[in-house]
N, C-alpha and C positions, 0 to 999 in steps of 0.2 A: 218547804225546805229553805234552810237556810246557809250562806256561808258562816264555816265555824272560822272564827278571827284568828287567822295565824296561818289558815292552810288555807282555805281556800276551797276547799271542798266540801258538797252540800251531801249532808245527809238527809235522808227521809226515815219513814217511820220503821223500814227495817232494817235499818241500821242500830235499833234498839233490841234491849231485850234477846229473848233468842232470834237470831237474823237467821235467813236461808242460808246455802252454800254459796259461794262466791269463789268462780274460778280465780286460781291466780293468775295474775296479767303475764306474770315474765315467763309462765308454762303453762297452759290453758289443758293440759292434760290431766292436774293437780286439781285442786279447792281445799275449802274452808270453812268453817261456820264460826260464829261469836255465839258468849253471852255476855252482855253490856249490863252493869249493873243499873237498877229499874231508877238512881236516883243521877244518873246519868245527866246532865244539864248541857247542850251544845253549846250555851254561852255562857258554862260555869269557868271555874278556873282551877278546879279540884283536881291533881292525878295520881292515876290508880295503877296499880301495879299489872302485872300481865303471868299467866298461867297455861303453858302450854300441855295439851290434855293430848297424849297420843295414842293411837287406837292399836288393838289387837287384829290379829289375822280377819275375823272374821267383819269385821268393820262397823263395828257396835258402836257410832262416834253415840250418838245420844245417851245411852248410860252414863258415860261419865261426864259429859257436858249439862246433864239432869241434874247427877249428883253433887255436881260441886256448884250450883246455882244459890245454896244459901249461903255456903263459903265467899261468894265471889261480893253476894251484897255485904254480907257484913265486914268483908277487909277491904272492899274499896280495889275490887282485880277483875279484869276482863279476863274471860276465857277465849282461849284462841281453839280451836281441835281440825287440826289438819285432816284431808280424805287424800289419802292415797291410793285409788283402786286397784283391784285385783285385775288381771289380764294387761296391764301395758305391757309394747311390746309383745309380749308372749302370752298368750289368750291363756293359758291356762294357768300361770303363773298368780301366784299369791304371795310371794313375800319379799315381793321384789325391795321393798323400802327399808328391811329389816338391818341390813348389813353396809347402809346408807348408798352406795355406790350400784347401780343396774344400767346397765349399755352406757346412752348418753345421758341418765339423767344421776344427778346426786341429791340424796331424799334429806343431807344435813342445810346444805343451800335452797334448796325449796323453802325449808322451814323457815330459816332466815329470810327470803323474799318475803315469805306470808307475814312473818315478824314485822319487817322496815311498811310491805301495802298499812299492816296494824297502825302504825306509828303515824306513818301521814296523816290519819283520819280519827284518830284520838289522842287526849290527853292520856297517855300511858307514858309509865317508864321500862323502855324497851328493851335497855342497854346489856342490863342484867334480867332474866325471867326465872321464875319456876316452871318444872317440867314434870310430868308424870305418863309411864308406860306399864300396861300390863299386857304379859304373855307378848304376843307381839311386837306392841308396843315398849316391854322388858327388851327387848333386843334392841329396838332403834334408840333409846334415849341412853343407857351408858357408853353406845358407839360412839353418840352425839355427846357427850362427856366428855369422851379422848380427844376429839377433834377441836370442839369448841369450847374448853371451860371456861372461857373469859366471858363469854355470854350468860352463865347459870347464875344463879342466884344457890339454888338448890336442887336437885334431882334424887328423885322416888323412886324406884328399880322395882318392877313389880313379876317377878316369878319368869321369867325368863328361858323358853326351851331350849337355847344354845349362849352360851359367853363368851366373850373376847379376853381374855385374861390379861394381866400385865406380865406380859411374859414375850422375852425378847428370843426365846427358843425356836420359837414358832411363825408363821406369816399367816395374815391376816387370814382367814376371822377366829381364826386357833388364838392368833398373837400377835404380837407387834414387831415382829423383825422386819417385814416391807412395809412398816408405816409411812414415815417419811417417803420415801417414791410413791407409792398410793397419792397420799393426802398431801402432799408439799408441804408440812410441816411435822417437827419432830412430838410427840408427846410429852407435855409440859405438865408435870407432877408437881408442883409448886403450884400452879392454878387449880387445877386437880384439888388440891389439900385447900383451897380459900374456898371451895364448893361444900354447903351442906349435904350429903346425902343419906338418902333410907334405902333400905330394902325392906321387901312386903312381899308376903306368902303366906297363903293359908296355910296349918296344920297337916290338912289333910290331901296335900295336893303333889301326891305321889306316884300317880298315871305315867305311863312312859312311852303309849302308845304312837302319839304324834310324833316324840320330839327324840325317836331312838334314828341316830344316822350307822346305815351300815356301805359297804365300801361299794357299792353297787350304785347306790343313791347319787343323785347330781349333786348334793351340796356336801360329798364327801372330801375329805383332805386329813391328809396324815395330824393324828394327835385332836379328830372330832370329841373322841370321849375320853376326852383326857380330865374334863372339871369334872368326872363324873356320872350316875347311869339315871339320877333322875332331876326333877328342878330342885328339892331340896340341897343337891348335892352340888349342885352346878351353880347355887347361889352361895352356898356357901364356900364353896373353892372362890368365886369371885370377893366375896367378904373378905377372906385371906388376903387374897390376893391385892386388895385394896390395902388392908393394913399392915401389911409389910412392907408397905411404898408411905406410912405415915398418913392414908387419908381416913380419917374419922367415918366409919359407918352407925349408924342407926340401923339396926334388924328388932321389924317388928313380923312377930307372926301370928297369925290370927288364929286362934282354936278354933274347933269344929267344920273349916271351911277348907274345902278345896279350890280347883282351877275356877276360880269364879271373879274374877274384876271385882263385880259388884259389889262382895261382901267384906271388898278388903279397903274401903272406901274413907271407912273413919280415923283411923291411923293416919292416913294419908294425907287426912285435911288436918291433922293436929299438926304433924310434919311441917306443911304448907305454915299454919298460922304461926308457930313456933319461929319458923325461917324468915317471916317476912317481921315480926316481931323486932330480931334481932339484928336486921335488918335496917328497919326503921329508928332501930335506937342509937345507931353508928351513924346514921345520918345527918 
């Protein structure tokens, strides 16, 4: 191992490549895994951009940290893919990171810690990233949208069982009337509108099993199915709802393919290259 010149910090050999999980330091609750792309040099001077990959309910981090490995060498991007487990706090609890905010932890500042540990220890540009969520991960990263668009570059929205709308009618996680008290800050739609975004959905991914809230249910609140009674519908009410605030959507939707991450994959990396393109050419 060597000190890399600037930081100070020595990596070893898994620090390359696909690395293990790595708690994060500021909440050892949390972790992490990379993929470092293979032409990676600790005493080059090359920097690469950064892509955060966030996981669904069931916590399949490796699917999409698999699938974007070719993407990641050939544009020169480390993949970040956060683990949020199931059970904090509340053993049988699963979605706790979906609606950012759970007891004392906030799952949009986690990510950001994992971002700033990222940045110490590589040549990346961290300031601005790309993000990608499906199913699950559709919930946490447009939350992560309102909160933070000064940080995106670009964001994927991938099929989503519940939406936050831009809609001041309602309080969180219907809408944004208690936003500002929530989050200490107001929702900035003019950032919002400088973000690339897509939305992703299969065809066929009309099941409503999981993702029907009825008033009995703990994560009920007046106006649950108000986007609508399945993902098609609740992505598209969010499409809407996007652009009549003036922010540009991409909807790609995939034929033959249901609730499946995996097969909605290549859209998503064309998105990514497309963004980071354009990007790079502002620069």
């Amino acid at each position: 191992m060597r000190d890399r010149p600037g930081h100070g910090v020595k990596l070893s050999y898994y620090d390359f490549g696909q690395t293990p999980f790595f708690a994060l330091q500021a909440d050892q609750r949390v972790s992490y895994c990379l993929y470092v792309p293979r032409d990676y040099a600790e005493d080059g001077d090359k920097r690469y951009s950064l892509a955060v990959l966030m996981h669904g309910t069931g916590r399949t981090v490796d699917t999409y940290r698999n699938g974007f490995k070719r993407f990641a060498d050939a544009q020169d991007c480390i993949l970040l893919v956060p683990l949020f487990p199931a059970g904090l706090i509340e053993p049988a609890d699963v979605s706790n990171y979906k609606r950012l905010a759970f007891h004392d932890m906030r799952f949009d500042l986690l990510l950001l810690a994992m971002v700033d540990e990222v940045a110490a220890k590589y040549r990346v540009d961290a300031d601005r990233f790309l993000m990608f969520g499906f199913s699950g991960g559709g919930h946490f990263v447009h939350r992560f949208l309102y909160v933070h668009p000064d940080r995106l570059l670009g964001v994927s929205i991938g099929a989503p069982g519940s939406v936050t709308l831009l809609d001041w009618d309602h309080d969180w996680w219907v809408g944004l009337r208690d936003f500002e008290a929530r989050f200490g800050r107001p929702v900035d739609i003019a950032a919002m509108r400088r973000v690339a975004v897509q939305m992703v959905i299969g065809a066929e991914d009309t099941e409503t099993w999981e993702i029907v809230t009825k008033p009995s249910d703990p994560g009920w609140m007046d106006g649950a199915d108000l986007a609508g009674a399945n993902r098609q519908d609740r992505m598209r009410s969010l499409r809407e709802s996007f652009e009549r605030h003036g922010i540009a959507v991409r909807q790609d939707t995939v034929p033959g393919v249901g609730h499946d991450g995996g097969r909605v994959l290549a859209p998503v990396e064309d998105f990514f290259v497309q963004t980071l393109a354009e990007a790079r050419s502002k620069a």
